[in-house]
Residue frames relative to the residue before (quaternion, step in Angstrom):
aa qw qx qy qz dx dy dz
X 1.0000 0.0000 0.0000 0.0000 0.00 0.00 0.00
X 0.0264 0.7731 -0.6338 0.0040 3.62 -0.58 0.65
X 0.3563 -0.7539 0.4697 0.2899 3.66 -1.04 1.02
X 0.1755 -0.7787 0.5952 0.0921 3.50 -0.59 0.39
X 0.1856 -0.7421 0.5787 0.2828 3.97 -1.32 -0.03
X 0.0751 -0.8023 0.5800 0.1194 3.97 -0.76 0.05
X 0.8119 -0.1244 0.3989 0.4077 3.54 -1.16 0.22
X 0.1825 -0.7998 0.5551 0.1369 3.27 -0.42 1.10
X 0.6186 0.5054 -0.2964 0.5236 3.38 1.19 -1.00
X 0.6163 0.4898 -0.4357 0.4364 3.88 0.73 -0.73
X 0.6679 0.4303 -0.3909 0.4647 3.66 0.69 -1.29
X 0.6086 0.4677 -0.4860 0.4179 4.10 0.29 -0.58
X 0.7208 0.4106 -0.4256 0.3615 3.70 0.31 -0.23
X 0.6659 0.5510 -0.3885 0.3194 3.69 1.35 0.26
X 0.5266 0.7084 -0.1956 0.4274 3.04 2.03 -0.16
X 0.2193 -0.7450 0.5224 0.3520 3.66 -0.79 0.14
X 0.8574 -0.2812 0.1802 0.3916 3.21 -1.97 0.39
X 0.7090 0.2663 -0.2207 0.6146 3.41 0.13 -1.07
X 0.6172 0.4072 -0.5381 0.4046 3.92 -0.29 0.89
X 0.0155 -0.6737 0.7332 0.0913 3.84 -1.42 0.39
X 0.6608 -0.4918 0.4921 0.2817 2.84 -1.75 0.62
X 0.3953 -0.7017 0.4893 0.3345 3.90 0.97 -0.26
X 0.8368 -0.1745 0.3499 0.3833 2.97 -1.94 -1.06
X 0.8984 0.1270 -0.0724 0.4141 3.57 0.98 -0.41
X 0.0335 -0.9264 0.3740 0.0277 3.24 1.10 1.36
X 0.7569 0.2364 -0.4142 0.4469 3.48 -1.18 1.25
X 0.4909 0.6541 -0.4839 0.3116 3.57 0.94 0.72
X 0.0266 -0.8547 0.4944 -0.1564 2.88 -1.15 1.12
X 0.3066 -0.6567 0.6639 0.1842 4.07 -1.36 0.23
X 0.2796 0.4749 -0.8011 -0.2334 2.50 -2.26 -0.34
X 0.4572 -0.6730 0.5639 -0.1418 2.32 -1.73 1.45
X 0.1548 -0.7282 0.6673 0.0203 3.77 -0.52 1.45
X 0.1016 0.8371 -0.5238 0.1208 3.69 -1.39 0.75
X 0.2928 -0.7478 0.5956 0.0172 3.35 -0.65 1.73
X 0.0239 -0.8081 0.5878 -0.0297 3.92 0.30 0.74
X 0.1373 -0.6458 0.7440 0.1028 3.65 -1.52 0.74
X 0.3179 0.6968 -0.6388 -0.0732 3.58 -0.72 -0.18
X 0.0710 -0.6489 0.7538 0.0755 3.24 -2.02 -0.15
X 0.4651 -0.6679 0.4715 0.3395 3.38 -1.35 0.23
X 0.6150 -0.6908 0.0275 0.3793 3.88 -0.57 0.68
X 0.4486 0.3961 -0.7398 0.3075 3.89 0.39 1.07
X 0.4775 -0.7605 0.3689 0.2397 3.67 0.88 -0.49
X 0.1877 0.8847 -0.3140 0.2891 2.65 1.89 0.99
X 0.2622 0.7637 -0.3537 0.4721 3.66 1.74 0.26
X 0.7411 0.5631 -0.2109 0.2986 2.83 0.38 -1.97
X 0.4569 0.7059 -0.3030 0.4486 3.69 1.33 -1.10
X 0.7614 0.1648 -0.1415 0.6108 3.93 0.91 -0.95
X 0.2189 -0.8845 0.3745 0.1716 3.46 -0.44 0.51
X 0.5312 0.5645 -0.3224 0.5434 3.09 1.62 -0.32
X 0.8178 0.2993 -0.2688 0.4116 3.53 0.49 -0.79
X 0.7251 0.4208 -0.2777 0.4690 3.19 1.46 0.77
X 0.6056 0.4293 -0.3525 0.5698 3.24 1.67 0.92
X 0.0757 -0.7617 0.6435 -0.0065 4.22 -0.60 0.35
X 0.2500 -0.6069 0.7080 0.2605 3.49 -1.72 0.04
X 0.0782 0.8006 -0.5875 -0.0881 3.05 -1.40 0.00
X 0.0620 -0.7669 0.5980 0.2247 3.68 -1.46 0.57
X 0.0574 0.7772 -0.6245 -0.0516 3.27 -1.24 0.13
X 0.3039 -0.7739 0.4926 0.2571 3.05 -1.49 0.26
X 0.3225 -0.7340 0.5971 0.0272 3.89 -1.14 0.79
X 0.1147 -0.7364 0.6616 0.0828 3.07 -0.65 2.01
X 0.5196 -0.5694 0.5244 0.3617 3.89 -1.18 0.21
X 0.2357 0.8127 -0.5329 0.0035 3.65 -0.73 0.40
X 0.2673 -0.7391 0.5856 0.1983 3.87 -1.02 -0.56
X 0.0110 0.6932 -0.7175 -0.0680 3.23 -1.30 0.67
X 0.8417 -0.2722 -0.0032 0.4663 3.15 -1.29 1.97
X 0.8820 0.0255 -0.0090 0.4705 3.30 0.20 1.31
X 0.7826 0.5036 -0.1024 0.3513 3.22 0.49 -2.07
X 0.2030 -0.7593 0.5704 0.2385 3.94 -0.25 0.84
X 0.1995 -0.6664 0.7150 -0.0696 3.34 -1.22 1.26
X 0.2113 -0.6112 0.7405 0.1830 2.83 -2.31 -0.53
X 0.4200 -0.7586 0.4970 0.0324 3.13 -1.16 0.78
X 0.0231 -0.8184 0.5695 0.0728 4.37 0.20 0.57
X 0.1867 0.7930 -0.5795 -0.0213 3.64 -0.01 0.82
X 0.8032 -0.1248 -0.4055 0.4181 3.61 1.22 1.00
X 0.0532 -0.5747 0.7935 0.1931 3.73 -0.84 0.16
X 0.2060 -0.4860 0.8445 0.0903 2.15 -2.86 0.07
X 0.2526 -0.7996 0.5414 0.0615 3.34 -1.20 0.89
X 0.2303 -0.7323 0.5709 0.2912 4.20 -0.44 -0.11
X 0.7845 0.2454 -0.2294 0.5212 3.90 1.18 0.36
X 0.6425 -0.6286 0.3017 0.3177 3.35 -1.50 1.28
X 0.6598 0.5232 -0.3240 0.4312 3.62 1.20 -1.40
X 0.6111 0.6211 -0.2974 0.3902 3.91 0.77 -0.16
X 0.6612 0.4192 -0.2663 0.5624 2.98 1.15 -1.45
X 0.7223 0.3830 -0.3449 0.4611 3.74 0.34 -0.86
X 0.6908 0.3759 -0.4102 0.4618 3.69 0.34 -0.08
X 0.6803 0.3878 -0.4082 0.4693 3.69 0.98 0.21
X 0.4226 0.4159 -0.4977 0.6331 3.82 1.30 0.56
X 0.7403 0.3462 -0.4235 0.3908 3.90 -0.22 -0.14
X 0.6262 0.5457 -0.3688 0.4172 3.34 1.71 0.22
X 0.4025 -0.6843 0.3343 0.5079 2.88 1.59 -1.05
X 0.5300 0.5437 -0.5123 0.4014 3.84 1.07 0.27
X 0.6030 -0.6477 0.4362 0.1634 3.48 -1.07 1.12
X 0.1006 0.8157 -0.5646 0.0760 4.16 0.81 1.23
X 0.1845 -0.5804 0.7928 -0.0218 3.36 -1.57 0.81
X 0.5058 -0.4697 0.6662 0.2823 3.21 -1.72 0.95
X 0.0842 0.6130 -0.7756 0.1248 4.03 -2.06 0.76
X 0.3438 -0.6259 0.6670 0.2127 3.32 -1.15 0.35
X 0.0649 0.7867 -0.6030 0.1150 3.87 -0.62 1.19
X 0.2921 -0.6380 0.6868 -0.1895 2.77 -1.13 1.74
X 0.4204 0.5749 -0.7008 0.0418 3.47 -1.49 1.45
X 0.6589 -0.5911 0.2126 0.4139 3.22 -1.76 -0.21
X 0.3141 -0.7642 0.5030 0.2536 3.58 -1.10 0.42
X 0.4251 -0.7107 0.4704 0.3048 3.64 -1.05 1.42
X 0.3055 -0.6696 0.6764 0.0288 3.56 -1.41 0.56
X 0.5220 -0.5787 0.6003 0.1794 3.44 -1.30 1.65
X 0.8234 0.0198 0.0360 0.5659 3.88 0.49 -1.12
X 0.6863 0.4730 -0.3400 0.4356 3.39 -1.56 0.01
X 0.5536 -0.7020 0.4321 0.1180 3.44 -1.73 0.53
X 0.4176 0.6760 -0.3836 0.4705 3.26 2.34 -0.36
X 0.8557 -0.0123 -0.0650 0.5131 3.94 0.56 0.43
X 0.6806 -0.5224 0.4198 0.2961 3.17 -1.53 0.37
X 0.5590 -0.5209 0.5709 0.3003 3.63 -1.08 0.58
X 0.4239 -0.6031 0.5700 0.3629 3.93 -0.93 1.10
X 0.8025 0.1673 -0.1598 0.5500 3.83 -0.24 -1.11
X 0.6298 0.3429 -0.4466 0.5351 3.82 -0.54 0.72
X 0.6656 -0.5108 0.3842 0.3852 3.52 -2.09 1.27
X 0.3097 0.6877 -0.6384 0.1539 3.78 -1.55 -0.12
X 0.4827 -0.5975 0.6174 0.1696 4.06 -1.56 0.44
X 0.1038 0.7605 -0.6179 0.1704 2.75 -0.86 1.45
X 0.5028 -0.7670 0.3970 -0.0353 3.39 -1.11 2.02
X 0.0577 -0.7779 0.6125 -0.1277 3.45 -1.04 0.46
X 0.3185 0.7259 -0.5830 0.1780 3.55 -0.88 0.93
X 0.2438 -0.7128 0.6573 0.0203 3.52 -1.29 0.79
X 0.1000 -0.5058 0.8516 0.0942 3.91 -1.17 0.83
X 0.1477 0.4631 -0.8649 -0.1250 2.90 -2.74 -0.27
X 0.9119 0.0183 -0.1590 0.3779 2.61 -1.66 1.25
X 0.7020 -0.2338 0.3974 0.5427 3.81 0.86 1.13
X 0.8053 0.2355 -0.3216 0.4389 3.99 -0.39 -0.23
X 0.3928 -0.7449 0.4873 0.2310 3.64 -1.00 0.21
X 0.1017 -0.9445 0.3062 0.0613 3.37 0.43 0.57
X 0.7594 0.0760 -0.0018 0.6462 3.77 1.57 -0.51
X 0.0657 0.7640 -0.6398 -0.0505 3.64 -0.75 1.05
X 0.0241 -0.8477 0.5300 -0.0014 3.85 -1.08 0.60
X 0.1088 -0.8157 0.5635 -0.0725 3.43 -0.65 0.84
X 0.0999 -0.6647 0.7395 -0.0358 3.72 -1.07 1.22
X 0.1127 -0.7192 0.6843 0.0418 2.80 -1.95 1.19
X 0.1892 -0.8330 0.5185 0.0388 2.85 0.07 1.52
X 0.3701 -0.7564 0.5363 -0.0566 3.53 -1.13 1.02
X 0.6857 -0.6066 0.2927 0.2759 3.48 1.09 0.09
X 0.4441 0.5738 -0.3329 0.6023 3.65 1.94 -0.72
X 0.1227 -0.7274 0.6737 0.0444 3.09 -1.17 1.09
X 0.0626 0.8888 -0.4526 0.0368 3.86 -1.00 0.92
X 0.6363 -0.6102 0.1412 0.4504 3.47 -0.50 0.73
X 0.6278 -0.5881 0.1880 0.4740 3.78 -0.85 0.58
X 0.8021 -0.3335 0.2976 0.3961 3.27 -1.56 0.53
X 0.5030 -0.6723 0.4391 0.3198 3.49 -1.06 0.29
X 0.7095 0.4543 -0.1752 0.5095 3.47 1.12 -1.21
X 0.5462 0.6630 -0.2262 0.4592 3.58 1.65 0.31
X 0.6588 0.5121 -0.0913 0.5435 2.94 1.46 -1.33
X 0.7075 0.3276 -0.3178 0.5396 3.84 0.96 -0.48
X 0.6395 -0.4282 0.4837 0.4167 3.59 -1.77 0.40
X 0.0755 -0.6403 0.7249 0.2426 3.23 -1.35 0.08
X 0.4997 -0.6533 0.5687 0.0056 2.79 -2.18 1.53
X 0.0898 0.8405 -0.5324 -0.0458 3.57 -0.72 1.38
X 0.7259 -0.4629 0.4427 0.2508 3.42 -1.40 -0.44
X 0.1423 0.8629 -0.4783 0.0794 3.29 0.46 1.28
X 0.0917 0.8764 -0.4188 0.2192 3.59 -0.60 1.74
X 0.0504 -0.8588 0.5078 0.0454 3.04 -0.67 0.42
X 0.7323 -0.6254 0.2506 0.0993 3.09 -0.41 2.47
X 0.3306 -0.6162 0.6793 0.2228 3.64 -0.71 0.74
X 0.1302 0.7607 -0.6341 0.0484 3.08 -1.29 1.41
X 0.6172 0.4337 -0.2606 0.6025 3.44 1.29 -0.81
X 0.3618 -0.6751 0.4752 0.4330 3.40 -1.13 0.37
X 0.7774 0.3145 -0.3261 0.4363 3.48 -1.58 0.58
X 0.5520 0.5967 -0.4584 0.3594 3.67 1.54 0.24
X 0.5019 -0.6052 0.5091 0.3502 3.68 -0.76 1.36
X 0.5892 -0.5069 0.6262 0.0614 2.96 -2.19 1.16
X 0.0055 -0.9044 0.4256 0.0300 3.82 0.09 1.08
X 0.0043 -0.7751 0.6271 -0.0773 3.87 0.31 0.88
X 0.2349 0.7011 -0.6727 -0.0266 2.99 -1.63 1.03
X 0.5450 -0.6685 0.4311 0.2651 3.37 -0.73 0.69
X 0.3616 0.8297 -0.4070 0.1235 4.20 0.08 0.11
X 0.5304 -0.6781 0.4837 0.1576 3.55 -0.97 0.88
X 0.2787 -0.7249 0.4882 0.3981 3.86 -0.51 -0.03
X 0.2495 -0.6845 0.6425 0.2375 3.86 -0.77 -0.05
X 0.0163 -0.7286 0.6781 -0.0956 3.26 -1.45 1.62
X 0.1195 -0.7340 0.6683 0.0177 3.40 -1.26 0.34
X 0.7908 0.1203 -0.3657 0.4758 3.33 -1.19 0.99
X 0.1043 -0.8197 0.5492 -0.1248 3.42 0.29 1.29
X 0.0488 0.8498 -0.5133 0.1095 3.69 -0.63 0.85
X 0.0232 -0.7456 0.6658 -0.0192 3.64 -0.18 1.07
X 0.1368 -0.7234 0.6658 0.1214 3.88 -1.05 0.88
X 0.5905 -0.5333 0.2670 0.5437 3.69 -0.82 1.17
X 0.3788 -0.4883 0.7851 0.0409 3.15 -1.99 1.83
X 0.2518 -0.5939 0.7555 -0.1144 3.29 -1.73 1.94
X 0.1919 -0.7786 0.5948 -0.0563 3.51 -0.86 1.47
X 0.1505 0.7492 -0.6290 0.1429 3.39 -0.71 0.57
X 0.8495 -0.2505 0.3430 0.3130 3.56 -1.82 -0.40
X 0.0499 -0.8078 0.5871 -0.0181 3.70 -0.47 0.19
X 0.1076 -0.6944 0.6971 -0.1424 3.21 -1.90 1.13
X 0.0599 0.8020 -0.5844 0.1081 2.95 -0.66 1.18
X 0.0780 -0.8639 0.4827 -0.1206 3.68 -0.83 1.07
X 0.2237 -0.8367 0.4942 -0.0750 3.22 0.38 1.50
X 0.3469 -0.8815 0.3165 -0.0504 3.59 -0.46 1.38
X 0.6520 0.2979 0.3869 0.5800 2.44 0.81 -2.19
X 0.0168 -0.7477 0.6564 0.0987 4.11 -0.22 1.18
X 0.4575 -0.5385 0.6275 0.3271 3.85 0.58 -0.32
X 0.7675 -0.1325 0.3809 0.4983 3.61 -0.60 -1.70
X 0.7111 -0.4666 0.3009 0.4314 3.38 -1.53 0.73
X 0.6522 0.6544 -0.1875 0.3336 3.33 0.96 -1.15
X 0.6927 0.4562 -0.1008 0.5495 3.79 1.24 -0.63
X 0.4970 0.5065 -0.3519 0.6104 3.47 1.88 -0.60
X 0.6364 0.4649 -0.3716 0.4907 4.13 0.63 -0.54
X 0.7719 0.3640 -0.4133 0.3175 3.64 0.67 0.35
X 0.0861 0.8381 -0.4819 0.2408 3.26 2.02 0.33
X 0.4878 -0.7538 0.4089 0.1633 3.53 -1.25 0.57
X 0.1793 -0.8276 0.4868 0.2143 3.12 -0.08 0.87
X 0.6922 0.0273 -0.0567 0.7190 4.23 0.97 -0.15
X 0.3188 -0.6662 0.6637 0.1184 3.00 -1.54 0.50
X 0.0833 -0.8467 0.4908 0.1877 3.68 -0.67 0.46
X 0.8717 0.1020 0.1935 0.4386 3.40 -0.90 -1.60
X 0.0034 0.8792 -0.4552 -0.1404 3.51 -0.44 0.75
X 0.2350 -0.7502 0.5808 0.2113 4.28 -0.29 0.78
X 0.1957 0.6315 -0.7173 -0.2200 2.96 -1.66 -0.40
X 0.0133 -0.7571 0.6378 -0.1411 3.89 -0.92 0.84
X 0.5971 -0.5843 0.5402 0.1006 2.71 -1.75 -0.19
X 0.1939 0.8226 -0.5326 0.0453 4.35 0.04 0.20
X 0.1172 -0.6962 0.6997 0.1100 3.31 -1.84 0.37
X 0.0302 0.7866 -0.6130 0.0683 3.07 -1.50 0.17
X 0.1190 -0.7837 0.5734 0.2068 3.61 -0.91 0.43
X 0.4134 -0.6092 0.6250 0.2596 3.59 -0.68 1.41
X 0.1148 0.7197 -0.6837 -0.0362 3.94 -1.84 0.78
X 0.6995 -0.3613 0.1162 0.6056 3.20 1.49 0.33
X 0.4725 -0.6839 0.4714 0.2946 2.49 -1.71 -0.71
X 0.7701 -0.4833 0.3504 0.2251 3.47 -1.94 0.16
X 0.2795 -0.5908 0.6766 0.3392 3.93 -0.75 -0.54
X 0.3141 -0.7060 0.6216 0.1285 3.45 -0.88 0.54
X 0.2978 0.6684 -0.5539 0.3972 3.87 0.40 1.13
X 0.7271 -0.4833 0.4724 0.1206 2.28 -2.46 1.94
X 0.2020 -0.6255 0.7235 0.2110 3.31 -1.68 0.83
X 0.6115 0.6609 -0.3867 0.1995 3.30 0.48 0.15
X 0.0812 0.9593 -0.2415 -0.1219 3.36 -0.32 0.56
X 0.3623 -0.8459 0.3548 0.1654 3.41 -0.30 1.03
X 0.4633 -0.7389 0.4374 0.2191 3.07 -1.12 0.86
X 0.5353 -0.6215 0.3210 0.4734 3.91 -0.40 0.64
């Protein structure tokens, strides 16, 4: 994960109404990810391929009335059951082919997880390469990322397809429990943006590049939230 900043005014145009940019406007990630999951006897686990995926995505910082969020206005995924369970969330997945480096206990084919060493990241779609990134991690170990540490807030909808069938937008958060962060190793960062895709993805180009992690996390996904005002008004 490496923090990055963009265009404050570009990143406000990826948000909906009832989102701000908060206290810190044009923050941002991307975010590389080797994911295992299963559901909880973990009978998945038995097939490993159809129970592991990569994924990148990117994470705009944002707030609703107060509350620090995150925003996912794209990922990519290398498996069907991901991508389709992140549309029933509402984050916007696309198939990419993602490639990073894996630490090693022994040997020279990779860097040691908890000791200094370069570690790699890249994403193609569709044949083109579009994002390469690289943390040198140094051994300093620090608390988890900011844009990691909050929920992220998506679009949950369901498409006009019949005629006269209402447009359904809701705003909602997922809900997890048993969170786990394994020491997070900070270092330098590089980020190289290839490939805009569409006008729209060229507006998150980087405008600085900051801090780079690389760690470990869990979580168990149980759904998900409404996104709704504490505020209340009087008539």
């Amino acid at each position: 994960m490496v923090d990055v900043r963009v265009d404050p005014d570009r990143a406000r145009r990826f948000l909906p109404d009832e989102l701000s940019l908060g206290s810190d406007p044009g923050a941002a990630a991307f975010v590389f990810a080797e994911w295992n999951w299963c559901s909880e006897d973990g009978a998945e686990l038995t097939e490993p391929r159809s129970s592991r995926f990569a994924e990148f995505l990117v994470l705009l910082g944002c707030e609703f009335e107060g509350r620090a969020l995150a925003r996912c206005p794209y990922a990519w995924v290398d498996q069907p059951v991901p991508m389709i369970r992140g549309w029933v969330q509402g984050m916007p997945k696309q198939f990419g082919e993602i490639d990073q480096t894996r630490p090693k206990l022994v040997g020279r084919a990779g860097p040691r997880p908890d000791d200094a060493g370069r570690h790699h990241a890249s994403i193609s779609v569709g044949g083109h390469r579009l994002v390469d990134l690289s943390v040198a991690t140094d051994g300093t170990t620090v608390a988890p990322p900011a844009l990691h540490n909050v929920p992220l807030v998506h679009t949950h909808m369901s498409p006009v397809w019949l005629n006269g069938e209402p447009d359904n937008r809701s705003l909602i958060t997922s809900e997890v429990t048993g969170v786990e962060f394994s020491p997070v190793y900070s270092g330098s960062a590089q980020v190289k943006v290839h490939q805009t895709l569409d006008d729209d993805f060229a507006l998150l180009q980087p405008i600085d590049i900051g801090s780079g992690y690389v760690f470990q996390y869990a979580e168990t996904l149980v759904g998900g939230q409404a996104l709704t005002s504490t505020t209340t008004r009087g008539a």
